[in-house]
C-alpha positions as CSV (number, residue, x, y, z in Angstrom):
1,X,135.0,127.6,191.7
2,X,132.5,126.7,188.6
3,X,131.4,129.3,186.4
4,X,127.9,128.9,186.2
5,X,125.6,131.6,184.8
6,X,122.9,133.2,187.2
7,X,119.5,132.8,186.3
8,X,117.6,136.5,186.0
9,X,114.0,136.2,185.1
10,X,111.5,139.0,185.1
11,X,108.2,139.7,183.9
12,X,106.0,143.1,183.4
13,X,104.3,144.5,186.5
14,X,100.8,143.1,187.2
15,X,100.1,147.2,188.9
16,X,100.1,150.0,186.8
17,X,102.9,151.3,189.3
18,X,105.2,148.1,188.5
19,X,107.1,148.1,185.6
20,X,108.3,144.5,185.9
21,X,109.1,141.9,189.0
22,X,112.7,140.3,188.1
23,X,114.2,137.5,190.1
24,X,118.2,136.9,190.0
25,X,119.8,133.7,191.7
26,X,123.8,133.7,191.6
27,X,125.6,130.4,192.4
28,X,128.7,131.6,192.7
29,X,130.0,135.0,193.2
30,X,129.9,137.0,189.7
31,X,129.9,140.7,189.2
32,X,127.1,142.1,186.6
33,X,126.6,145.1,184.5
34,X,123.6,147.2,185.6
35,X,122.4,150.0,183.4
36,X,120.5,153.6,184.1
37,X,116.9,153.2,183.5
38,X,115.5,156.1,185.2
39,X,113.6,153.6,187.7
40,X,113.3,152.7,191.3
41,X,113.3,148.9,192.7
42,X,112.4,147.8,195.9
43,X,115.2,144.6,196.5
44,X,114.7,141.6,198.5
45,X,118.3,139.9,199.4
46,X,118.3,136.3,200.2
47,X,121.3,135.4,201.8
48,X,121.6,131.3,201.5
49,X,124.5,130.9,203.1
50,X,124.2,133.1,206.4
51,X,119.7,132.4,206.5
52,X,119.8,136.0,205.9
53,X,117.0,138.4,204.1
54,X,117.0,142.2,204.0
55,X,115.4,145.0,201.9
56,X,116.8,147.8,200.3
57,X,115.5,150.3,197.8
58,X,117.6,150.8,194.9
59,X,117.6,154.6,193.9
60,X,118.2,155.2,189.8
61,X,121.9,156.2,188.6
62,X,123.4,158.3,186.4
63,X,125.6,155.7,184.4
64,X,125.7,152.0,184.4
65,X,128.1,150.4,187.3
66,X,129.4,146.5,187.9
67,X,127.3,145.3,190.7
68,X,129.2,142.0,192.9
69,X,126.6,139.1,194.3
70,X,127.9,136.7,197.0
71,X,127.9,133.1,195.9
72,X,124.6,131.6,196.8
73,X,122.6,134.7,196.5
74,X,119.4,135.3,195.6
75,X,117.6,139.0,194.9
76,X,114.3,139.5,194.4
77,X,113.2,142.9,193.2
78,X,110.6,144.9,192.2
79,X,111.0,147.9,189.7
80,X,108.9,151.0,189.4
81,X,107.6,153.0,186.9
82,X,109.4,156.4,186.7
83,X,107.6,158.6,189.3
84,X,107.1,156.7,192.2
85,X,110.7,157.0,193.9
86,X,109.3,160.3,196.6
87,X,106.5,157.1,197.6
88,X,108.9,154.3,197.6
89,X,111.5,156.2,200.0
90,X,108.9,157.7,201.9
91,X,107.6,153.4,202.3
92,X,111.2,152.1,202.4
93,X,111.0,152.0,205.9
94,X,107.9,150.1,206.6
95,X,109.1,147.5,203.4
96,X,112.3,147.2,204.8
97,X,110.7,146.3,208.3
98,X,107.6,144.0,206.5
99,X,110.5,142.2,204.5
100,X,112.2,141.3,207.8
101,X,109.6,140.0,209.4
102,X,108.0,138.3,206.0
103,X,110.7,137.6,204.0
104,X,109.1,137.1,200.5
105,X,110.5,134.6,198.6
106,X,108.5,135.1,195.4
107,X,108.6,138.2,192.6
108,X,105.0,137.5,193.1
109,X,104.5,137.9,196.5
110,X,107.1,140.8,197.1
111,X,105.0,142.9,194.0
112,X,101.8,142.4,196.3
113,X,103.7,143.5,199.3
114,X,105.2,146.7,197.3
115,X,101.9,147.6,196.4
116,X,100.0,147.3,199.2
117,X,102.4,149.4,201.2
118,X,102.3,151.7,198.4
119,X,98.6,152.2,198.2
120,X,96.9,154.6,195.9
121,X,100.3,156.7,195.5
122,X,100.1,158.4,191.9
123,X,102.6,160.7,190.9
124,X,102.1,163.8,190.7
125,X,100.1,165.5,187.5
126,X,103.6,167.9,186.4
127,X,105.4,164.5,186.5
128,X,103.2,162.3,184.7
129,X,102.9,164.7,182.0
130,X,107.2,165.3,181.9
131,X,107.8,161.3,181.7
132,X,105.1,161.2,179.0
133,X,106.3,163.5,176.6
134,X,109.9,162.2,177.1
135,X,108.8,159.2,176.2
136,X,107.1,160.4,173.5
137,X,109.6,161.9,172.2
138,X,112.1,159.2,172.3
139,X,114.7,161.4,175.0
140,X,114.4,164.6,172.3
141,X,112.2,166.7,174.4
142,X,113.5,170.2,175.3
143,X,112.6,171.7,178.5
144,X,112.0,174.9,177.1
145,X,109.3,173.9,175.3
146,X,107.7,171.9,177.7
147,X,104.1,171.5,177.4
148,X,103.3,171.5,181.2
149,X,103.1,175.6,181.7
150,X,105.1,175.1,184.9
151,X,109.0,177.2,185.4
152,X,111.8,174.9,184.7
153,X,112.9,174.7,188.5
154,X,109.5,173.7,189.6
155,X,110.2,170.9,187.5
156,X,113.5,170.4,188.3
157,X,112.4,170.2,191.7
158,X,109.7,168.3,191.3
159,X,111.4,165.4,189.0
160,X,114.4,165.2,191.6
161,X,112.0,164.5,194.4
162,X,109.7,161.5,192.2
163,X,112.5,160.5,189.3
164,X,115.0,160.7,191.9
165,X,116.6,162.4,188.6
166,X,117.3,166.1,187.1
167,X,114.9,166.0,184.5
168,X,117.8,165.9,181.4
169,X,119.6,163.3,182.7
170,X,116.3,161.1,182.4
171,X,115.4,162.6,179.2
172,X,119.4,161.2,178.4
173,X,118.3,157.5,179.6
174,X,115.1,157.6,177.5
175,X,117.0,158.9,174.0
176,X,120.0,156.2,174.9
177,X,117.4,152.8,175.5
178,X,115.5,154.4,172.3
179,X,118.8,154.3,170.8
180,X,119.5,150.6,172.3
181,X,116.3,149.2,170.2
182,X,117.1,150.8,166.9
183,X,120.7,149.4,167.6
184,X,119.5,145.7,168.5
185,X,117.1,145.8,165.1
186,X,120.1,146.3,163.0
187,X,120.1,150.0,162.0
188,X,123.2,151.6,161.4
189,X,125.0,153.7,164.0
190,X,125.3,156.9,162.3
191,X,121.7,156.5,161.2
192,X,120.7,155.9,165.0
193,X,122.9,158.9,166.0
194,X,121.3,161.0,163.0
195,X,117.6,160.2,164.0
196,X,117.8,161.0,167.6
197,X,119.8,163.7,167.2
198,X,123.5,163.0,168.5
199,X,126.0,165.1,167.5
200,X,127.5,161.6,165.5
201,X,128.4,158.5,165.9
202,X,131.0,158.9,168.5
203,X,128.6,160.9,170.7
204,X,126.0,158.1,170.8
205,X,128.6,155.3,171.3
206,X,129.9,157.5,174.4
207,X,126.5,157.8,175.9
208,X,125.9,153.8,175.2
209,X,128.9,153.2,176.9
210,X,127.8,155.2,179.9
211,X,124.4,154.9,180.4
212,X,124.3,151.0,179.1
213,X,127.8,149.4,180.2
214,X,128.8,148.1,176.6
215,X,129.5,149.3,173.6
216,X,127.4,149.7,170.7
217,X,128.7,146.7,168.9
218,X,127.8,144.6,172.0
219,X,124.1,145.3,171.1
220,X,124.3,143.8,167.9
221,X,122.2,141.8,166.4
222,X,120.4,140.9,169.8
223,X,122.7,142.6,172.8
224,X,122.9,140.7,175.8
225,X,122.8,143.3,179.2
226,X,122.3,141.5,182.3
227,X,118.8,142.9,183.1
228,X,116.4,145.0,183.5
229,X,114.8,145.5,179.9
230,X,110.8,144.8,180.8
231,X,109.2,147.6,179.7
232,X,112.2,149.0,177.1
233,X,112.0,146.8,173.9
């Protein structure tokens, strides 16, 4: 068996709910790192050597896992911004049926699909203004202080149902991919540990290795992580 490399490509969403429409062809079979990004995809499987295709929605994970693609295997996917994952399970369904019956072969056809099953879904207000301020604040935000006036477990509930997350594990993927860019620009580890507040080094090399797949050294000078970074550098 060769080992060629799979081609991923992926560009940003063309819909303010895509974050970015990613394409991955495997020639032979290979096993890839795929890391927590506190997002939802809608996957297209094209199965070349059974004249398969299925959909699937992808739900986000707490830590980065190894992820095995047949030989001759292509995925199509398309991933959402964080707070659409109560809409994209509630559409699974009717994707999973249109993909059947349609099998999109483009990123640029499937995004059109995704979104036009999705409709005018927005998140909801308590939700938008949570992923905001984490984002903001670079994974640092503390629940008790935040600025949405709602109780912590309305939030909680609220950020399970649309992030498909507890709201500080998300706020733990947004510090470690702020973490990830200071990393890839060169800055020094305790510095990046110092800035966004990990206890030291060792703490934010743990939650790299979790939440990423690699180690911090792996991100230096440019890290190479199979995927899904639209929308993080």
């Amino acid at each position: 068996m060769t080992d060629a490399a799979p081609e991923f490509h992926e560009r940003v969403g063309r819909h303010p709910a895509v974050a970015a429409a990613w394409q991955f062809d495997a020639t032979t079979a290979r096993s890839s790192i795929v890391a927590a990004d506190g997002c939802f995809d809608f996957i297209v499987v094209h199965d070349d050597t059974r004249g398969r295709c299925s959909g699937y929605v992808y739900t986000p994970v707490t830590a980065a896992h190894v992820v095995a693609s047949a030989a001759r295997t292509r995925l199509v996917g398309v991933r959402l911004q964080p707070g659409y994952g109560a809409a994209l399970r509630e559409c699974g369904p009717e994707l999973v049926r249109r993909v059947a019956a349609d099998g999109p072969s483009s990123v640029d056809a499937l995004e059109a699909l995704v979104v036009d099953t999705l409709d005018a879904v927005t998140p909801p207000e308590l939700v938008h203004d949570f992923v905001a301020l984490a984002r903001a604040s670079r994974g640092e935000h503390r629940l008790t202080a935040c600025g949405t006036g709602s109780a912590e477990r309305e939030l909680q509930r609220a950020c399970q149902r649309w992030l498909g997350l507890p709201p500080k594990v998300f706020l733990r993927i947004e510090r470690v991919w702020a973490a990830r860019r200071k990393i890839r620009e060169g800055h020094p580890l305790a510095a990046v540990a110092a800035e966004l507040a990990y206890a030291d080094q060792a703490h934010l090399s743990r939650e790299v290795k979790q939440l990423l797949g690699v180690t911090p050294r792996a991100l230096r000078p440019v890290g190479i992580l199979q995927a899904r970074s639209v929308g993080r550098e």
